[in-house]
C-alpha positions in Angstrom: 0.0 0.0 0.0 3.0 2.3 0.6 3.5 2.2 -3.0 0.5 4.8 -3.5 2.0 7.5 -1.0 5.3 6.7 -3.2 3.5 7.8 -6.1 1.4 10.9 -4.6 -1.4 8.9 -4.4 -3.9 10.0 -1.2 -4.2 7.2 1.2 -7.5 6.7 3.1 -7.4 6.4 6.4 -9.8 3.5 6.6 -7.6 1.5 3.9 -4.7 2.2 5.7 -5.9 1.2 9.4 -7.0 -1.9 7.9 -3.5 -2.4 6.1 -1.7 -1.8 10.0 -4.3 -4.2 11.1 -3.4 -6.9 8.7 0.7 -6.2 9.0 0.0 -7.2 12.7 -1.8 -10.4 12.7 0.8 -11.0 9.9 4.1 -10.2 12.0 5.7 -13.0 13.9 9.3 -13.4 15.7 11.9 -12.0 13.4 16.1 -11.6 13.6 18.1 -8.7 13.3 19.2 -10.1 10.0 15.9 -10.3 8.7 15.3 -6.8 9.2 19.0 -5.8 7.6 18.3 -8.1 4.5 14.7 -6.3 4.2 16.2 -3.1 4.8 18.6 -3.5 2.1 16.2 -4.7 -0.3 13.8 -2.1 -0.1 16.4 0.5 -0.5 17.8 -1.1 -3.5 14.5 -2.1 -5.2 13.6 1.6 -5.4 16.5 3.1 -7.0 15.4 4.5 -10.1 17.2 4.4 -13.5 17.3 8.7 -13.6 19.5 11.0 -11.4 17.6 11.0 -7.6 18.4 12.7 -4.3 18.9 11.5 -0.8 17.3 14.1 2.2 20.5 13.7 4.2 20.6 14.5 8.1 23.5 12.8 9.0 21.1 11.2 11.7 20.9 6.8 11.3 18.0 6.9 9.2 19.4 8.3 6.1 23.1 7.8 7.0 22.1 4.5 6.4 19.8 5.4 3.4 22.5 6.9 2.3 25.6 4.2 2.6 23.0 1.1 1.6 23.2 3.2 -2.0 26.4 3.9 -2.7 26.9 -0.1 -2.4 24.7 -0.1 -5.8 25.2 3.2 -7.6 26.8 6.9 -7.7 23.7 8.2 -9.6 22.2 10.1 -6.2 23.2 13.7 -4.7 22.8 14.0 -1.0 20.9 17.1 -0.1 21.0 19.1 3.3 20.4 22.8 4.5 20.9 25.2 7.7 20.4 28.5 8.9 23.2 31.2 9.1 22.8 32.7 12.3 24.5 28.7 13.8 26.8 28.7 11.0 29.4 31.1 10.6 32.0 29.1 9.1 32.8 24.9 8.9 35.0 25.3 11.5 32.6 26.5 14.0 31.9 24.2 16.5 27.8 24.7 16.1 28.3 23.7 12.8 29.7 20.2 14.1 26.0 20.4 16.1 23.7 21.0 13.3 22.6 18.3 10.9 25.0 19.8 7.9 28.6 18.8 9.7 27.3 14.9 10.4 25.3 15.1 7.0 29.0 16.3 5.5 31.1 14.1 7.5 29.4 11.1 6.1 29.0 12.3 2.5 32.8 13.1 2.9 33.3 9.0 4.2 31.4 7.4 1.8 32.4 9.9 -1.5 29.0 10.7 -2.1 28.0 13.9 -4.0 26.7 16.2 -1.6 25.0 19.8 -1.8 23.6 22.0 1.0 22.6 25.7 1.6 22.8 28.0 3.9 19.7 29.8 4.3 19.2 33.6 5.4 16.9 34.9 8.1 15.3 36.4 5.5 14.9 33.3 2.9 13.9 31.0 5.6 11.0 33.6 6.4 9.9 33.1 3.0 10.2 29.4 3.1 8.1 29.3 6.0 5.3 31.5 4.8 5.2 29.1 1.7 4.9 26.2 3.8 1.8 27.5 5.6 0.2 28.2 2.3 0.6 25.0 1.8 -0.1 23.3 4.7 -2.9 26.0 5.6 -2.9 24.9 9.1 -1.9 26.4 12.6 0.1 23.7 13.4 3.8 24.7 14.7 5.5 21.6 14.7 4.2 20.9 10.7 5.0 24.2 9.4 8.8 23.9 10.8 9.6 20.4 9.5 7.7 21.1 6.4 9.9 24.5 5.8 13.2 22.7 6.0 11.8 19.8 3.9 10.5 22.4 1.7 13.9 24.3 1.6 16.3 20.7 0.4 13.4 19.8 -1.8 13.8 23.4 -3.9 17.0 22.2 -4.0 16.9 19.4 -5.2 14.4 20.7 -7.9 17.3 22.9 -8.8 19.5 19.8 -9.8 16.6 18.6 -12.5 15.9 16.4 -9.4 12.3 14.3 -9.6 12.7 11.8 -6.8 13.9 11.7 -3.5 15.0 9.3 -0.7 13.4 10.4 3.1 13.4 8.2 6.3 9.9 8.5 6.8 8.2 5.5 9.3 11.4 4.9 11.1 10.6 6.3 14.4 8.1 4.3 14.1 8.8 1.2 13.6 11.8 1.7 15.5 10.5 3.5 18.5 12.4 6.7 18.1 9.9 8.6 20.1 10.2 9.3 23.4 6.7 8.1 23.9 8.0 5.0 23.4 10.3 5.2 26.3 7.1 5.2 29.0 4.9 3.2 27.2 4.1 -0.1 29.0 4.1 -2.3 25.7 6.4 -0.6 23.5 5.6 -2.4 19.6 1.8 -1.5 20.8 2.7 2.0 20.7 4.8 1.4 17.5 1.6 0.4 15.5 -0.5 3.2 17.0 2.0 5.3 15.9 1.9 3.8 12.3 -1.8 4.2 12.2 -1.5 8.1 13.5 1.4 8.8 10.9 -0.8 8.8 7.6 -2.4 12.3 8.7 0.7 13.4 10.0 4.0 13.1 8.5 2.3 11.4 5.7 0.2 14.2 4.5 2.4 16.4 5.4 5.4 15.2 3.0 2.7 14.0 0.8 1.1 17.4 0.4 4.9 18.9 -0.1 6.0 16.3 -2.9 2.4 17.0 -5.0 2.7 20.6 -5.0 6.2 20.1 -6.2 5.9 17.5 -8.5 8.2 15.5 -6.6 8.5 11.7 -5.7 9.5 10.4 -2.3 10.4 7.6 -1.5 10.0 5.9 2.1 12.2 2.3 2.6 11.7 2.0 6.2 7.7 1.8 5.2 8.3 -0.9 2.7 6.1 -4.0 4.1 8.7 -6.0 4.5 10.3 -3.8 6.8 7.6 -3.1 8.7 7.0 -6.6 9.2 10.3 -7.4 10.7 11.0 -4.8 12.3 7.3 -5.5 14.1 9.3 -8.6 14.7 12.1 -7.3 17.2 10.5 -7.2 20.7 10.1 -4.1 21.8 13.0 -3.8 24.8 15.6 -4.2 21.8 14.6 -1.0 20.5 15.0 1.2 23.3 15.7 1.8 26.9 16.7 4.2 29.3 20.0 6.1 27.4 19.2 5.3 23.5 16.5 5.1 21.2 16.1 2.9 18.0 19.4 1.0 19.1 18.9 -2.2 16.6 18.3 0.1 13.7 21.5 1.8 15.0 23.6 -1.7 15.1 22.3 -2.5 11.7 23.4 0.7 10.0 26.9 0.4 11.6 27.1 -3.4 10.7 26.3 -2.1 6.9 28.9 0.6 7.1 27.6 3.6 8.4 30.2 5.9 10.4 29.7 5.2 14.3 29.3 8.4 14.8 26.8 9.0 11.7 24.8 5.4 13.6 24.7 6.6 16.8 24.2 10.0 16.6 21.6 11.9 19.0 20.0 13.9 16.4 17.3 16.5 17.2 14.2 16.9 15.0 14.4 18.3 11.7 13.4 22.1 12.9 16.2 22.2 15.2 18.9 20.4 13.6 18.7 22.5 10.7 18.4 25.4 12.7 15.6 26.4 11.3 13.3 26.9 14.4 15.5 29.6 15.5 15.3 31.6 12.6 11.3 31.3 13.3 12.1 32.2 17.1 13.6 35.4 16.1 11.8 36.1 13.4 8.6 35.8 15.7 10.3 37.8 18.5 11.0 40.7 15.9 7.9 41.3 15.4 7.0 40.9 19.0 4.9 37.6 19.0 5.7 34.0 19.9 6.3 31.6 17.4 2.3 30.2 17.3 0.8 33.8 17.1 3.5 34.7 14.1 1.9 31.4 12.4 -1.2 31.9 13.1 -0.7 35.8 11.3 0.8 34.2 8.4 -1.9 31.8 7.5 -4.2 32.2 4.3 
């Protein structure tokens, strides 16, 4: 059913609860080798004949996206962008904190081609007012991941670029979240959140790849994938210090930098830096972050 997202197809919601429903009575006891091989395959079964890009974070999900590729083909450029105000120069030590230094570190490792921007107060304002006319709703958290999305997607559109790599459905099926972390059964709140994710992230990136004309493409929601990883009982996943840890010995184990595999990354609006452009922006015109969304809206 992925395969419809993948091709900027709307999913119903109905369909796609049933689909969850189904993946779970279908999931039994899998191995940490099952979910590499399936991992592996669904990467490499959606590599397209054209040029393509990879929406690099230098975070495991598509450090490992990212390294499972070059194994097959150059024919990718890794994309990645950041705000100014962090990033003075590569030598600065905030740049090392961001998601460009990782994202560059392993593009550097694996001699991948690799392209990023560094975005102005000023152009990231724009990019944010685009992504709540496209969104067109109030929510803060959407409109900040979907303006750095936005922002490496433009990009990539730049490059003649049609289709795109993303590491959508990992926290999920990985338990990334720190919901996970209190949860008393944590693969029950792994399919929860898949269920939740279609009118979230999904529509979301969904929404951003139709309005320009792009194609992503989501591995870690390939069925196999979600099958085995289903698989792994929960307390491999997580625990008190680290999150998604067997996705994290699997991407070292198929060459990912340990740093790049174990990397504590923050969530797309910070590690770009892009939520403190929207902080200051916001502040300048003497209302918190919400209200300056709220003013922007259509």
């Amino acid at each position: 059913m992925i395969e419809q997202f993948e091709t900027g197809k709307d999913l119903d919601r109905k369909e796609w609860d049933q689909y969850i429903d189904t993946l779970k009575t279908k999931t039994k006891p899998s191995t940490k080798e099952e979910v590499k091989q399936a991992l592996v395959e669904a990467i490499k079964n959606r590599i397209h004949d054209q040029k393509f890009g990879v929406l690099l974070s230098g975070g495991v999900d598509s450090s490992l996206i990212t390294t499972v590729l070059k194994k097959f083909t150059d024919n990718f450029i890794c994309y990645s962008v950041g705000f100014e105000y962090h990033l003075q120069n590569e030598q600065h030590t905030v740049w090392q904190n961001t998601d460009l230094g990782p994202a560059k570190h392993l593009a550097e490792q694996l001699g991948v081609k690799f392209k990023y921007k560094i975005f102005s107060q000023k152009e990231i304002e724009k990019l944010i007012k685009k992504s709540a006319q496209i969104m067109n709703n109030p929510d803060l958290v959407n409109i900040s991941v979907s303006s750095v999305i936005l922002a490496a997607e433009e990009l990539a559109k730049q490059d003649g670029i049609n289709v795109l790599f993303g590491g959508l459905g990992s926290e999920e099926i990985f338990a990334g979240y720190q919901r996970h972390l209190q949860a008393e059964n944590i693969n029950e709140e792994c399919w929860k959140g898949l269920k939740g994710n279609l009118h979230r992230d999904f529509a979301r990136d969904n929404l951003l790849g139709k309005t320009l004309g792009l194609t992503v493409l989501v591995p870690f929601l390939d069925e196999q994938v979600i099958l085995t990883a289903m698989g792994i009982p929960g307390e491999q996943k997580t625990n008190n210090t680290c999150k998604k840890i067997i996705l994290r010995e699997i991407a070292e184990e198929l060459g990912v930098p340990k740093e790049n595999a174990w990397r504590k990354r923050l969530a797309a609006q910070y590690g770009s830096g892009f939520d403190k452009a929207l902080e200051k922006i916001a502040k300048e015109k003497k209302m918190n972050k919400t209200e300056y969304i709220n003013s922007i809206l259509p």
